[in-house]
PDB file of N, CA, C and O in Angstrom:
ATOM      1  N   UNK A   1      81.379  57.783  86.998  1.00  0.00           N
ATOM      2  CA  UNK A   1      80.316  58.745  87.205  1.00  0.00           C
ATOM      3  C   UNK A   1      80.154  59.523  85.901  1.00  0.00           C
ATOM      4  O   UNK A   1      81.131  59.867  85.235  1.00  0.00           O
ATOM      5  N   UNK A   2      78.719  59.825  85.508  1.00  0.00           N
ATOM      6  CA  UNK A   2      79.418  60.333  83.780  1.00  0.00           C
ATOM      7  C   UNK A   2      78.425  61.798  84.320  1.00  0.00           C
ATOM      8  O   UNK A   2      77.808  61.914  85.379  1.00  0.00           O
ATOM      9  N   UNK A   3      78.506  62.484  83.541  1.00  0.00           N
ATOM     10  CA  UNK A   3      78.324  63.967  83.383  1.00  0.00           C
ATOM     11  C   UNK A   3      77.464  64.529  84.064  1.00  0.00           C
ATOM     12  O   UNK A   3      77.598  65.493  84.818  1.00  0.00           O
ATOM     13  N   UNK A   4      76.330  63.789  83.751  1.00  0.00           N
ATOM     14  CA  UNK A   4      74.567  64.157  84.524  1.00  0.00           C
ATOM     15  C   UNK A   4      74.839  64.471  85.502  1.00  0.00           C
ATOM     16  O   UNK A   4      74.851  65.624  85.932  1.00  0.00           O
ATOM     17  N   UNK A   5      75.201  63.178  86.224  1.00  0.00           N
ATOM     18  CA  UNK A   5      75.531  62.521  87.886  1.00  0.00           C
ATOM     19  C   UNK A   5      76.494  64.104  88.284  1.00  0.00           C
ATOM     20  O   UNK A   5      76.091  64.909  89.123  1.00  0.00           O
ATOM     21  N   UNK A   6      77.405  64.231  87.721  1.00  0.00           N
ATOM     22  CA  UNK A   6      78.118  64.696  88.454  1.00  0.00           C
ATOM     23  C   UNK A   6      77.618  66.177  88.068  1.00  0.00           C
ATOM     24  O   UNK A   6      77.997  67.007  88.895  1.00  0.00           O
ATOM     25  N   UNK A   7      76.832  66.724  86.974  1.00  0.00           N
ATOM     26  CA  UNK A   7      75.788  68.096  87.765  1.00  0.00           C
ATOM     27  C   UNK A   7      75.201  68.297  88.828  1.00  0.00           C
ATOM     28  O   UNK A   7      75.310  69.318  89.507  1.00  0.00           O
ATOM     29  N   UNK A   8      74.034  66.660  89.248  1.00  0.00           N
ATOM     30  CA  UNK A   8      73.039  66.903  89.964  1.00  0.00           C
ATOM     31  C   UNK A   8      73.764  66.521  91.349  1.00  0.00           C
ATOM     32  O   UNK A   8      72.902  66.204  92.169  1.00  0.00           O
ATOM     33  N   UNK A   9      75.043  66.448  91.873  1.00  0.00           N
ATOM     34  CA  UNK A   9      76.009  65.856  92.741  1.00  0.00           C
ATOM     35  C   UNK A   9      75.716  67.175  94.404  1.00  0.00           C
ATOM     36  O   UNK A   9      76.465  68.152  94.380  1.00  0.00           O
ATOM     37  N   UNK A  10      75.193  67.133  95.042  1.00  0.00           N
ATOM     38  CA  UNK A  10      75.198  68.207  95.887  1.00  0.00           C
ATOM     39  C   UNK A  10      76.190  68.167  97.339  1.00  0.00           C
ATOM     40  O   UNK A  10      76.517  67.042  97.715  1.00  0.00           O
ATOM     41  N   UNK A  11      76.600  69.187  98.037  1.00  0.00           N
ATOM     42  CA  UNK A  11      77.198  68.705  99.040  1.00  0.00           C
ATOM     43  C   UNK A  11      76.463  69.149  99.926  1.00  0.00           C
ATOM     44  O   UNK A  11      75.743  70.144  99.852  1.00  0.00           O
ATOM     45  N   UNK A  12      76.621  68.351 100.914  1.00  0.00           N
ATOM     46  CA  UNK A  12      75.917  69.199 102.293  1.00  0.00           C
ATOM     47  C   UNK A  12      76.297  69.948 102.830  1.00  0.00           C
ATOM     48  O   UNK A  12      77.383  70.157 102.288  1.00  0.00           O
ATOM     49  N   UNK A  13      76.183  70.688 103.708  1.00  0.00           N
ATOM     50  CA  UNK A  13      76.973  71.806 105.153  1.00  0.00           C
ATOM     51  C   UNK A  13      76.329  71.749 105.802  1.00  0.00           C
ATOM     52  O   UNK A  13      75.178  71.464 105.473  1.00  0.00           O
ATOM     53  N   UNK A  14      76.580  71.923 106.792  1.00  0.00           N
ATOM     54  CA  UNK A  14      76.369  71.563 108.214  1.00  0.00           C
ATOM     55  C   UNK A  14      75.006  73.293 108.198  1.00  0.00           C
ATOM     56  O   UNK A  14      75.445  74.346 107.735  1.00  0.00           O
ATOM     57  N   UNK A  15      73.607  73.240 108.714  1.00  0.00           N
ATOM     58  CA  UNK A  15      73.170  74.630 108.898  1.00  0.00           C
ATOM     59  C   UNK A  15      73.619  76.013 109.432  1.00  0.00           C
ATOM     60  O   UNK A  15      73.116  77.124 109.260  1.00  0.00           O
ATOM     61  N   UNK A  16      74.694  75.629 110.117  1.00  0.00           N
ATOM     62  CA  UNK A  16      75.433  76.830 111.308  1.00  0.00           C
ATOM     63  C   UNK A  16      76.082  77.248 109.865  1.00  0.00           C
ATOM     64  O   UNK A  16      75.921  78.358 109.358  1.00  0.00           O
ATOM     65  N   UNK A  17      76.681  76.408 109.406  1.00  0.00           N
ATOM     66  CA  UNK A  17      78.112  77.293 108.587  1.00  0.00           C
ATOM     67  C   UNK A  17      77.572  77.324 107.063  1.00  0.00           C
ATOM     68  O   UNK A  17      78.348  77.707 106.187  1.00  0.00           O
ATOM     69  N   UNK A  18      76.254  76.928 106.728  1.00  0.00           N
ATOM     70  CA  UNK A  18      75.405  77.786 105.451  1.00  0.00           C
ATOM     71  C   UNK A  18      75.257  78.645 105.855  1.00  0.00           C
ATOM     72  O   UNK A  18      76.269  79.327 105.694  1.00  0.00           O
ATOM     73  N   UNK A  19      74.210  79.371 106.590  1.00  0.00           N
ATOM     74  CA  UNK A  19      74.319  80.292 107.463  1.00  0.00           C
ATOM     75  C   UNK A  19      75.521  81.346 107.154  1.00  0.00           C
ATOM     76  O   UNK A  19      75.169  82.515 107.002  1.00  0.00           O
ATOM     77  N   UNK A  20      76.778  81.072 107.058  1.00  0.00           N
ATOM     78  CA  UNK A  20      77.485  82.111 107.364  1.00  0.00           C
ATOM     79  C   UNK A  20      77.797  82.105 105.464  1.00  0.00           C
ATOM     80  O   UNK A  20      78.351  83.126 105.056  1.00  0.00           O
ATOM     81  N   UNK A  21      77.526  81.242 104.613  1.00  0.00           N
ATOM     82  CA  UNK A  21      77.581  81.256 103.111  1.00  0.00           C
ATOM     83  C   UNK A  21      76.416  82.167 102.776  1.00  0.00           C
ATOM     84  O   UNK A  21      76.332  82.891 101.783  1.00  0.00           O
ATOM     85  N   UNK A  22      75.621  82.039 103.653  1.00  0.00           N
ATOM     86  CA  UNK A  22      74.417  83.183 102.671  1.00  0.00           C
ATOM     87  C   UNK A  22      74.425  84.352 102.579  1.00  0.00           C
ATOM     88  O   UNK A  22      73.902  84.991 101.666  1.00  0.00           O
ATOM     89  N   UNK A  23      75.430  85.097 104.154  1.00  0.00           N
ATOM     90  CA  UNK A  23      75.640  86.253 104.435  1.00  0.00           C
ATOM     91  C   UNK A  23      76.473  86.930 104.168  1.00  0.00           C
ATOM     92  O   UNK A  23      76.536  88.112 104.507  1.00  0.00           O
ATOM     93  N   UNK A  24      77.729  86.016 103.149  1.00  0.00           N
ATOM     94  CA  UNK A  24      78.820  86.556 102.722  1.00  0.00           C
ATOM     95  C   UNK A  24      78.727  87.900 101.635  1.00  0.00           C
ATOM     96  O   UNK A  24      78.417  87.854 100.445  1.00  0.00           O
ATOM     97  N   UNK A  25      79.072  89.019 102.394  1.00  0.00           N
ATOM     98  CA  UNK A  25      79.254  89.740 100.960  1.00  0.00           C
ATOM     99  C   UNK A  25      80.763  90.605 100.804  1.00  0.00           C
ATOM    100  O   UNK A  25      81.366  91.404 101.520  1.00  0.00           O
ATOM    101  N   UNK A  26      80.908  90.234 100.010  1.00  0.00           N
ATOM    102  CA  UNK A  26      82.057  90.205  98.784  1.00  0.00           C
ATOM    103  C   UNK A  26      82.992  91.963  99.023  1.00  0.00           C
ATOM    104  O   UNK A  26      82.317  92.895  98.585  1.00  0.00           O
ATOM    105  N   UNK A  27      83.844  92.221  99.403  1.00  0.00           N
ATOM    106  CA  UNK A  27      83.890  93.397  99.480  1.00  0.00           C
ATOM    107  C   UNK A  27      85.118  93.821  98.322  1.00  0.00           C
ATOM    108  O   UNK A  27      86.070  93.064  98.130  1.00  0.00           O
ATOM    109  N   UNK A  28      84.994  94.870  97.730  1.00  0.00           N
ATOM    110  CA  UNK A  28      85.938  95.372  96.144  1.00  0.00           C
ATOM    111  C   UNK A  28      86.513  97.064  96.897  1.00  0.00           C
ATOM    112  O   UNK A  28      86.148  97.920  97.703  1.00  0.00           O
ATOM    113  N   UNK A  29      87.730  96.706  95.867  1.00  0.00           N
ATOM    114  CA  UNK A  29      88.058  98.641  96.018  1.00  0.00           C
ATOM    115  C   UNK A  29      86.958  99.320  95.344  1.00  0.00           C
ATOM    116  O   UNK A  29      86.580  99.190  94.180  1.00  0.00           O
ATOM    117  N   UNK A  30      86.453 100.157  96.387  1.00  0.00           N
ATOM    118  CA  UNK A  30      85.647 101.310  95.980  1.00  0.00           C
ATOM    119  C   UNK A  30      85.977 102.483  95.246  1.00  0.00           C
ATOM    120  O   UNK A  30      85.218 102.963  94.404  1.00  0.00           O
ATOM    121  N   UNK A  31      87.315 103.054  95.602  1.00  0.00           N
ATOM    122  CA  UNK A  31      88.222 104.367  95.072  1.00  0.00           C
ATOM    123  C   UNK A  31      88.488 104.177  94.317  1.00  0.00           C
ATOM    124  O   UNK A  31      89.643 104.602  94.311  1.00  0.00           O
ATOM    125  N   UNK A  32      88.242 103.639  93.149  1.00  0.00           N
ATOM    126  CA  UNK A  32      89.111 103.837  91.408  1.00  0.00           C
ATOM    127  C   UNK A  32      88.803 104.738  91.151  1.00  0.00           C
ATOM    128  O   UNK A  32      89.838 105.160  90.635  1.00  0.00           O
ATOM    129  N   UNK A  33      87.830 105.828  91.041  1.00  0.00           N
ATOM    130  CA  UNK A  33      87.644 107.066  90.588  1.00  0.00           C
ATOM    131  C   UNK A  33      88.565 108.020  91.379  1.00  0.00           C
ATOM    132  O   UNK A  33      89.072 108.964  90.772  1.00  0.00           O
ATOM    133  N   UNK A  34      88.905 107.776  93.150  1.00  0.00           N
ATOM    134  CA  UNK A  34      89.388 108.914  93.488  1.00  0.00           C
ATOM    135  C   UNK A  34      91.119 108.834  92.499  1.00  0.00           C
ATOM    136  O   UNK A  34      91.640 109.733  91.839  1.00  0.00           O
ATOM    137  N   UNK A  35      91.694 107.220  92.795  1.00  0.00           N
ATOM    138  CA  UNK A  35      92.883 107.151  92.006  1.00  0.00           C
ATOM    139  C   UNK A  35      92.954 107.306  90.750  1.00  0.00           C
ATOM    140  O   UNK A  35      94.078 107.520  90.296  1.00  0.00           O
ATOM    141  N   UNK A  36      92.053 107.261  90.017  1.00  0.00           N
ATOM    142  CA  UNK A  36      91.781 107.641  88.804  1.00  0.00           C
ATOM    143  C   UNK A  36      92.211 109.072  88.519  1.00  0.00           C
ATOM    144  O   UNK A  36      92.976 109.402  87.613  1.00  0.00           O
ATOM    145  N   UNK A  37      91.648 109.860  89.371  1.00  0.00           N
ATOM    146  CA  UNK A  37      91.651 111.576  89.297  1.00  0.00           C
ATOM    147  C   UNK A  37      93.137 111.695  89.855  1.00  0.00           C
ATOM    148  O   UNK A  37      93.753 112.646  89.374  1.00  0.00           O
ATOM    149  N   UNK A  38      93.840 110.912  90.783  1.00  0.00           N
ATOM    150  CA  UNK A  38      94.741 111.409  91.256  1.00  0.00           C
ATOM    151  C   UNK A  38      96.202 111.393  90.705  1.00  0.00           C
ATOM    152  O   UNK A  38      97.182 112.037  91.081  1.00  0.00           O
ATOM    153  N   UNK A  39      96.023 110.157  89.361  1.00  0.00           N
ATOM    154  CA  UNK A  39      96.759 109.762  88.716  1.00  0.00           C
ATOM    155  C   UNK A  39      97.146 110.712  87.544  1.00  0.00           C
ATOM    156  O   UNK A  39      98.261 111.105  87.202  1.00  0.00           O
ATOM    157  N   UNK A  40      95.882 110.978  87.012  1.00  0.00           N
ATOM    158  CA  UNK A  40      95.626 111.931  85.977  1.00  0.00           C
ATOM    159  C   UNK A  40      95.962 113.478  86.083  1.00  0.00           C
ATOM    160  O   UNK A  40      96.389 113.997  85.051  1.00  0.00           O
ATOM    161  N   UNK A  41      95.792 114.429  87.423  1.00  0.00           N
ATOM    162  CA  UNK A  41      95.970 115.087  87.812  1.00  0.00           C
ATOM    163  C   UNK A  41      97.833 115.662  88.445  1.00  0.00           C
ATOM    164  O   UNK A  41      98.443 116.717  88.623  1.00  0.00           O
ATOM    165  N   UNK A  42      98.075 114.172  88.578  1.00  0.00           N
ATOM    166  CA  UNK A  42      99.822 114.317  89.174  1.00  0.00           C
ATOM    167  C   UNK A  42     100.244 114.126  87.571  1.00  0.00           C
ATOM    168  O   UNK A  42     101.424 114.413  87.365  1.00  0.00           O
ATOM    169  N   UNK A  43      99.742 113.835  86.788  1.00  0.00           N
ATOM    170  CA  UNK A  43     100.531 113.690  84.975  1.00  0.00           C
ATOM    171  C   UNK A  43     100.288 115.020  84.781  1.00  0.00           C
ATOM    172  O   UNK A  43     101.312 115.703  84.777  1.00  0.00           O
ATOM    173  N   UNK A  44      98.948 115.786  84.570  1.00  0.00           N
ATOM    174  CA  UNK A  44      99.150 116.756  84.435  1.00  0.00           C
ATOM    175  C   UNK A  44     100.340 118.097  85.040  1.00  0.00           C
ATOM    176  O   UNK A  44     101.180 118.787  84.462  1.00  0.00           O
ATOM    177  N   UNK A  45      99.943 118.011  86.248  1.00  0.00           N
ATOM    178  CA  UNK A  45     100.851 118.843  86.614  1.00  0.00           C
ATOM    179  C   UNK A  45     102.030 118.549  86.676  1.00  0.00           C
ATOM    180  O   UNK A  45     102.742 119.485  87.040  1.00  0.00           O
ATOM    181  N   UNK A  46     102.860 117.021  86.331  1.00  0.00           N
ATOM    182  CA  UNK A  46     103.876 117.408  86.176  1.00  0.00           C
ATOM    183  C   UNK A  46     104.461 117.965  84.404  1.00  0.00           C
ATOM    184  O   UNK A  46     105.383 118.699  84.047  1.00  0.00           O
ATOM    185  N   UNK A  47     103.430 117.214  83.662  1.00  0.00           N
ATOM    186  CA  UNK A  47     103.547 117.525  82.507  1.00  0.00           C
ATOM    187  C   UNK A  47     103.473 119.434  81.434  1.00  0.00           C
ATOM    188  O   UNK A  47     104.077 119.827  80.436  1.00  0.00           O
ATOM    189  N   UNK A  48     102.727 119.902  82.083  1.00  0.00           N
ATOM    190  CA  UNK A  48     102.487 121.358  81.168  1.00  0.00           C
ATOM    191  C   UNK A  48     103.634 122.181  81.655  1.00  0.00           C
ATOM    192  O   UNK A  48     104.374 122.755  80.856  1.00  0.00           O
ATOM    193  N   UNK A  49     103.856 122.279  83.401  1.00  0.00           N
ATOM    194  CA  UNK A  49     105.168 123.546  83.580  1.00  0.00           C
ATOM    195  C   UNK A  49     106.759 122.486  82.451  1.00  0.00           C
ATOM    196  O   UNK A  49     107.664 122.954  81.760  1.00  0.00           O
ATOM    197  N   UNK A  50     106.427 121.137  82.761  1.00  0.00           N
ATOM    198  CA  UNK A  50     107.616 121.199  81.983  1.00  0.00           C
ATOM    199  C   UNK A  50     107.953 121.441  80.194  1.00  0.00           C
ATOM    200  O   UNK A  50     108.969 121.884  79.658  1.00  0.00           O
ATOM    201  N   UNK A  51     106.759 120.989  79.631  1.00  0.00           N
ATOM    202  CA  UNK A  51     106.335 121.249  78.365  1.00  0.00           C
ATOM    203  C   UNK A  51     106.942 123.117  78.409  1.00  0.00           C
ATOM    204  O   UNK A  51     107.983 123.605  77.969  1.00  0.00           O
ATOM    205  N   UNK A  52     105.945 123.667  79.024  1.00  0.00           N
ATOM    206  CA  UNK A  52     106.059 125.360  78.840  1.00  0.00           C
ATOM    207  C   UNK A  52     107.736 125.667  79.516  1.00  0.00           C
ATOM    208  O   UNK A  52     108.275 126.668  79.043  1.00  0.00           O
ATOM    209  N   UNK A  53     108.185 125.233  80.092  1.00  0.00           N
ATOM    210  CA  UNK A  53     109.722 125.405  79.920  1.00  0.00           C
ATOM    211  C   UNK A  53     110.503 124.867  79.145  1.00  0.00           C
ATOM    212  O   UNK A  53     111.419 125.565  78.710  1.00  0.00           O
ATOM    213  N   UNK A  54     110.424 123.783  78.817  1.00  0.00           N
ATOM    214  CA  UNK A  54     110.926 122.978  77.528  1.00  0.00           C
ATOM    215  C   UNK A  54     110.712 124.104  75.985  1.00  0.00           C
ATOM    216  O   UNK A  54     111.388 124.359  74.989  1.00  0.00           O
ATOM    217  N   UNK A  55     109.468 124.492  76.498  1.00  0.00           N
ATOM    218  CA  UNK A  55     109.118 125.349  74.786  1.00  0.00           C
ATOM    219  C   UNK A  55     109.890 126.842  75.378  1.00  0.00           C
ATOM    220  O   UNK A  55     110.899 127.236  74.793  1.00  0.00           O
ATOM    221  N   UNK A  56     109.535 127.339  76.139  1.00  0.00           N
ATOM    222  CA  UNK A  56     110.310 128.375  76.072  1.00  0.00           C
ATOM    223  C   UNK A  56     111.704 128.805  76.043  1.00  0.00           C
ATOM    224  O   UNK A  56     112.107 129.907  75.671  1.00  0.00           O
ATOM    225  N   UNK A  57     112.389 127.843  76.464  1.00  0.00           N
ATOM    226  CA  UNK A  57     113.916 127.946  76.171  1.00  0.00           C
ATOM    227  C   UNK A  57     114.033 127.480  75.082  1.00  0.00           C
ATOM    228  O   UNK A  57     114.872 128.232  74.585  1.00  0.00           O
ATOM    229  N   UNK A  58     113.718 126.576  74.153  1.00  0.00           N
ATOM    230  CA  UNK A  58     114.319 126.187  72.886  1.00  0.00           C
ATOM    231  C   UNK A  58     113.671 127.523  72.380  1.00  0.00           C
ATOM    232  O   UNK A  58     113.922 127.448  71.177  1.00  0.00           O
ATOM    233  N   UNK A  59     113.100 128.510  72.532  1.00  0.00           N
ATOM    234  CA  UNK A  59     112.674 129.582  71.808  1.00  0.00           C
ATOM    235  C   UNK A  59     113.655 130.943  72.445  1.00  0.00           C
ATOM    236  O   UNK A  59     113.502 132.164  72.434  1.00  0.00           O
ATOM    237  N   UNK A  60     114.589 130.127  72.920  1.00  0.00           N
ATOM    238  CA  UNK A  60     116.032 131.092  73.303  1.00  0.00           C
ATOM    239  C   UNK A  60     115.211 132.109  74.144  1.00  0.00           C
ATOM    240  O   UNK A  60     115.288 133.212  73.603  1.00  0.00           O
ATOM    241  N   UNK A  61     114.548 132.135  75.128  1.00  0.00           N
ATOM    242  CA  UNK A  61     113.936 133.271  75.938  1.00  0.00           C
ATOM    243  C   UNK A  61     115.004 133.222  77.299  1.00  0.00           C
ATOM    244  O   UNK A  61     115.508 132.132  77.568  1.00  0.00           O
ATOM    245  N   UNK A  62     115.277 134.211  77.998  1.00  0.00           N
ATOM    246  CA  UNK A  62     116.014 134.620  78.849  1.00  0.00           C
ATOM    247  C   UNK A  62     115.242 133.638  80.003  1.00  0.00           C
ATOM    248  O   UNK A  62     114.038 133.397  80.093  1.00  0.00           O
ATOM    249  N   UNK A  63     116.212 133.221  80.741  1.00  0.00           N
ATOM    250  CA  UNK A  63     116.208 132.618  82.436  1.00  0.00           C
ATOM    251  C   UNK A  63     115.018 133.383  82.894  1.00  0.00           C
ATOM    252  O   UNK A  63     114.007 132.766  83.228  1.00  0.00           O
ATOM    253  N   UNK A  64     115.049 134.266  82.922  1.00  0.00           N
ATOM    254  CA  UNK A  64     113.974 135.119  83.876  1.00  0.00           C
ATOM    255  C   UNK A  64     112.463 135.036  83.871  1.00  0.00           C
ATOM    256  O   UNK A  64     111.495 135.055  84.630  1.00  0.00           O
ATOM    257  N   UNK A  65     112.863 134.913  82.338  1.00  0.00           N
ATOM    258  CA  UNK A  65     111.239 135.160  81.726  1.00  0.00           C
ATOM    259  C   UNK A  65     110.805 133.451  81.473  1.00  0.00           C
ATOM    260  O   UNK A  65     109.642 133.055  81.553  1.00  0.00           O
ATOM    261  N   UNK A  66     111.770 132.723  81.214  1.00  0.00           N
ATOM    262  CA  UNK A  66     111.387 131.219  81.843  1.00  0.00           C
ATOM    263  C   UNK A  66     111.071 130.743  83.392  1.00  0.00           C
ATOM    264  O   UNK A  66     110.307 129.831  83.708  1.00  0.00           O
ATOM    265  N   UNK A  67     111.795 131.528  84.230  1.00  0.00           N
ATOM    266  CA  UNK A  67     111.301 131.397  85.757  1.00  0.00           C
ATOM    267  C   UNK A  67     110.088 131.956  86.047  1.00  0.00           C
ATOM    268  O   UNK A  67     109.419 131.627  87.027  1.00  0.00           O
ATOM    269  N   UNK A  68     109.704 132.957  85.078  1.00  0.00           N
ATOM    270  CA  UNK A  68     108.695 133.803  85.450  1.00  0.00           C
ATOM    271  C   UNK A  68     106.886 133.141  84.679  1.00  0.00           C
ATOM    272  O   UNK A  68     105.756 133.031  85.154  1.00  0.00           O
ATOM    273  N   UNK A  69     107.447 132.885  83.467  1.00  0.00           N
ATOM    274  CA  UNK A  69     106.423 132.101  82.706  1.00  0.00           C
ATOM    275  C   UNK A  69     105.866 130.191  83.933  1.00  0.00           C
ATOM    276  O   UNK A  69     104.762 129.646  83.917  1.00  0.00           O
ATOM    277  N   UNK A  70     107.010 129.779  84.686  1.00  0.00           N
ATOM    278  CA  UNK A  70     107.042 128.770  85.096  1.00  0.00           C
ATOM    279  C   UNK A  70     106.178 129.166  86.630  1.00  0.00           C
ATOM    280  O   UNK A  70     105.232 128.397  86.804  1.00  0.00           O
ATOM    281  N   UNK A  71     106.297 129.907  87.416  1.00  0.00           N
ATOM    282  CA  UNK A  71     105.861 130.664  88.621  1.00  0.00           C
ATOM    283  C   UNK A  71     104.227 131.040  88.038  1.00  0.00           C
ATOM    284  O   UNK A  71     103.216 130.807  88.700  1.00  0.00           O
ATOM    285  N   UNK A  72     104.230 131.439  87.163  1.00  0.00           N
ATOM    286  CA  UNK A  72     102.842 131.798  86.683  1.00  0.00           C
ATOM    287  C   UNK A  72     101.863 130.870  86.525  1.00  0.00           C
ATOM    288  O   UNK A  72     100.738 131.063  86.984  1.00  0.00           O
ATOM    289  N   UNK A  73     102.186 129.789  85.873  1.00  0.00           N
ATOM    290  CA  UNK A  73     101.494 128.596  85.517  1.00  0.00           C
ATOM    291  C   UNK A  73     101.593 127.643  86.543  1.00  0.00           C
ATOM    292  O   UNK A  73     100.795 126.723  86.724  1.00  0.00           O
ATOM    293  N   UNK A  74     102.830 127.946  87.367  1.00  0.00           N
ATOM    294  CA  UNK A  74     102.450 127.368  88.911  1.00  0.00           C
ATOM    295  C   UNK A  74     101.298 127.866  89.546  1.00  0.00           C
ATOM    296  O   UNK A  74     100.502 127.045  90.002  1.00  0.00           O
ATOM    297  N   UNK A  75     101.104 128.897  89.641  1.00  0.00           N
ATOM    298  CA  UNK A  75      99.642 129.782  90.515  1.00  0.00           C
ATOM    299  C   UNK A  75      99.101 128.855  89.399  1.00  0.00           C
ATOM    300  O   UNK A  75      99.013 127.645  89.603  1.00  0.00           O
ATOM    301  N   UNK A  76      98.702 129.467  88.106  1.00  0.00           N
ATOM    302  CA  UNK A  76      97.218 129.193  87.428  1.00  0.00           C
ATOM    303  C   UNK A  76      96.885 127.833  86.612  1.00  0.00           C
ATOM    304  O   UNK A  76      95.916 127.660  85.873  1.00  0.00           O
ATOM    305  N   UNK A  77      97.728 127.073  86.862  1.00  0.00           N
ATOM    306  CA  UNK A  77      97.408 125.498  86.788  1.00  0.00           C
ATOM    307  C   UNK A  77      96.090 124.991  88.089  1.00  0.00           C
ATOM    308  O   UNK A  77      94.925 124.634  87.915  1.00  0.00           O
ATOM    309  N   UNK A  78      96.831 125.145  89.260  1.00  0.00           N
ATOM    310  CA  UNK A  78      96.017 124.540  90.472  1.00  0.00           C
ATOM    311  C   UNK A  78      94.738 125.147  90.392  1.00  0.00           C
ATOM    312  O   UNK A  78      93.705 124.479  90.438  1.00  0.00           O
ATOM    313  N   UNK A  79      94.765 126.945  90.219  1.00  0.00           N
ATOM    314  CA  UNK A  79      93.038 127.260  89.893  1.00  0.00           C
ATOM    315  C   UNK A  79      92.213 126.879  88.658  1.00  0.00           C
ATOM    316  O   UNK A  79      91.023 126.591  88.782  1.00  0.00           O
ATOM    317  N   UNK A  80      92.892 126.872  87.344  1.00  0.00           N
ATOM    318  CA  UNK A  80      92.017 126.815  86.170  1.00  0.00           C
ATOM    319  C   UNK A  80      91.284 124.944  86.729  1.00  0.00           C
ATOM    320  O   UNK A  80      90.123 124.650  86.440  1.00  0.00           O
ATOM    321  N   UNK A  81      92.089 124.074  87.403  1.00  0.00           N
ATOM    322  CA  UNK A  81      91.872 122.773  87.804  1.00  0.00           C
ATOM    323  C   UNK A  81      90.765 122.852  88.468  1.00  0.00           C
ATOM    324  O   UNK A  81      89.736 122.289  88.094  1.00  0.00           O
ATOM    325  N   UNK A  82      90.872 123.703  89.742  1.00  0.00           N
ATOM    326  CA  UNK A  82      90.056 123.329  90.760  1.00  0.00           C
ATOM    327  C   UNK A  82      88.475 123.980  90.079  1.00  0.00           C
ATOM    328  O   UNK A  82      87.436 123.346  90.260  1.00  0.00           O
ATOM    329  N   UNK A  83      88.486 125.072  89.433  1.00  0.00           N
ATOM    330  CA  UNK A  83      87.228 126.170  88.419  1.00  0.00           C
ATOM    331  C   UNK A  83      86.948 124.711  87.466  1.00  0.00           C
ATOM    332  O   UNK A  83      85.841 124.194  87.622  1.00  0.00           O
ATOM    333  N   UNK A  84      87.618 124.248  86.793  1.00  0.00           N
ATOM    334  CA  UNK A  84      87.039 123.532  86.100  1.00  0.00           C
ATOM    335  C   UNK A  84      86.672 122.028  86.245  1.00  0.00           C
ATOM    336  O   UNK A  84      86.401 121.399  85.222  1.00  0.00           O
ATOM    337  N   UNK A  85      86.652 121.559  87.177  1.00  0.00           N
ATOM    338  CA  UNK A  85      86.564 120.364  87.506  1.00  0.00           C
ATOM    339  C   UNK A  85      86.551 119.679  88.663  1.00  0.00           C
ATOM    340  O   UNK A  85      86.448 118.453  88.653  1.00  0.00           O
TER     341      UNK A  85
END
């Protein structure tokens, strides 16, 4: 059979079960944007309180004022997030 032949080569189906080939539609994950945001959002927050405690103790600051700097940016992480975006 050389090349042509086997382009113009068709198969049949039965009409009942074309029928169910024409109506097929294809279904995909829709949510990449919500996981997108949710991915990005759990990096963030785990990333800045630890950064800002990481920086504040190598800057020899007292326990307190590291618990206290860390409590703070706990509150105003989740709002500056939700205000901006």
């Amino acid at each position: 059979m050389s090349l042509e032949e086997d382009k113009t080569m068709r198969i049949s189906i039965e009409p009942e079960k074309q029928s169910l080939l024409d109506h097929h539609t294809e279904k995909h994950f829709t949510a990449g944007e919500v996981v997108r945001d949710i991915i990005i959002g759990v990096s963030d927050g785990l990333t800045i309180p630890f950064a800002l405690a990481a920086g504040l103790s190598s800057a020899k600051a007292f326990s307190s004022i590291v618990l206290t700097a860390g409590i703070a940016e706990g509150a105003a992480g989740p709002i500056s997030m939700g205000l901006g975006g």
